[in-house]
C-alpha positions as CSV (number, residue, x, y, z in Angstrom):
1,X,106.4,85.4,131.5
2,X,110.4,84.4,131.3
3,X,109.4,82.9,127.7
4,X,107.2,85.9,126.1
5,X,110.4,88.1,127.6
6,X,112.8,85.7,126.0
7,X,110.8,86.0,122.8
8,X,110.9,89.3,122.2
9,X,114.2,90.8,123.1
10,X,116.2,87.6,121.2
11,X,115.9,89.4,117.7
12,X,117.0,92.9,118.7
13,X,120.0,91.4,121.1
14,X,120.5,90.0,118.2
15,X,120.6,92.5,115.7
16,X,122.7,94.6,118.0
17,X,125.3,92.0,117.9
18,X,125.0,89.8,120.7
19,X,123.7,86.7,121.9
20,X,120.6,86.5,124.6
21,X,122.2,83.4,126.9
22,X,119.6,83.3,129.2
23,X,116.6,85.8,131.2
24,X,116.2,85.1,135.1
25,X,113.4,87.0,137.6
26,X,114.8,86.6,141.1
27,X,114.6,88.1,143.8
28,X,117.8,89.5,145.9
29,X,117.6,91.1,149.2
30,X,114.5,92.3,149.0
31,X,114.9,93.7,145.2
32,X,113.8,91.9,142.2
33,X,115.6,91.4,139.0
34,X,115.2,90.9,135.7
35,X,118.7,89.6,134.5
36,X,118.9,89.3,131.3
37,X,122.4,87.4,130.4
38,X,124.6,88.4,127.2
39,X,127.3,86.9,125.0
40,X,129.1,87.6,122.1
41,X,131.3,85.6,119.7
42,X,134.3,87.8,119.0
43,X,134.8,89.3,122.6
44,X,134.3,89.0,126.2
45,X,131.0,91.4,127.4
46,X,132.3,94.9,128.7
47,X,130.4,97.2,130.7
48,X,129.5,99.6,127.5
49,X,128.3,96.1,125.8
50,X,125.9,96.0,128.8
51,X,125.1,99.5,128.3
52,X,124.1,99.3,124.3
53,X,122.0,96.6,125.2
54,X,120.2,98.0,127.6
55,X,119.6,101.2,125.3
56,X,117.9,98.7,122.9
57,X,116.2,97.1,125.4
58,X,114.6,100.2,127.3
59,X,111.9,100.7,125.5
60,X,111.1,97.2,124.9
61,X,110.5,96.5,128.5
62,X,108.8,99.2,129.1
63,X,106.1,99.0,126.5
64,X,105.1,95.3,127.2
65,X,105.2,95.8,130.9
66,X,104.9,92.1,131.7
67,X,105.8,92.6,135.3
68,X,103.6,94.3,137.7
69,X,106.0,94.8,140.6
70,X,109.2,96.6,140.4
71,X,112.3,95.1,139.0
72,X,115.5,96.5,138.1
73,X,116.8,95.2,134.5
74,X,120.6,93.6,135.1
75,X,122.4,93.1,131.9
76,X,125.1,91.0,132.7
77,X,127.8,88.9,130.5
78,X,127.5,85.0,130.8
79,X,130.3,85.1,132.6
80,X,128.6,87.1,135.8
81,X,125.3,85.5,135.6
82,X,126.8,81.8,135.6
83,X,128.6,82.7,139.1
């Protein structure tokens, strides 16, 4: 599932400008997450970074609807998701 995600949000993270660093599906006091971990050459990640990536992503996730249970999406910068 983590590979098919992987597959096809890497182009439009892409095209928006950053770099997909990793996807993760864990599961966090009781809540599951899809964290999907960003970089980008020029700058460090900022929370509107996290923001435009998640407006492209929307409507990716939701029209492949690869996971049955509910998630929450958590775009984070390398930074965060390597702590």
């Amino acid at each position: 599932m983590i590979e098919k995600i992987k597959k096809l949000i890497e182009n439009p993270i892409n095209d928006a400008g950053y770099i997909l660093d990793d996807v993760l599906y864990l599961k966090e006091n009781n809540n599951n997450f899809l964290r999907i971990i960003i970089d980008k050459k020029e700058r460090i990640i900022n929370v509107n970074d996290c923001v435009i990536v998640n407006e492209v992503l929307d409507p990716i996730l939701d029209k492949i609807d690869f996971i049955e249970e509910s998630y929450i999406v958590d775009i984070c910068s390398k930074e965060k998701g390597s702590e």
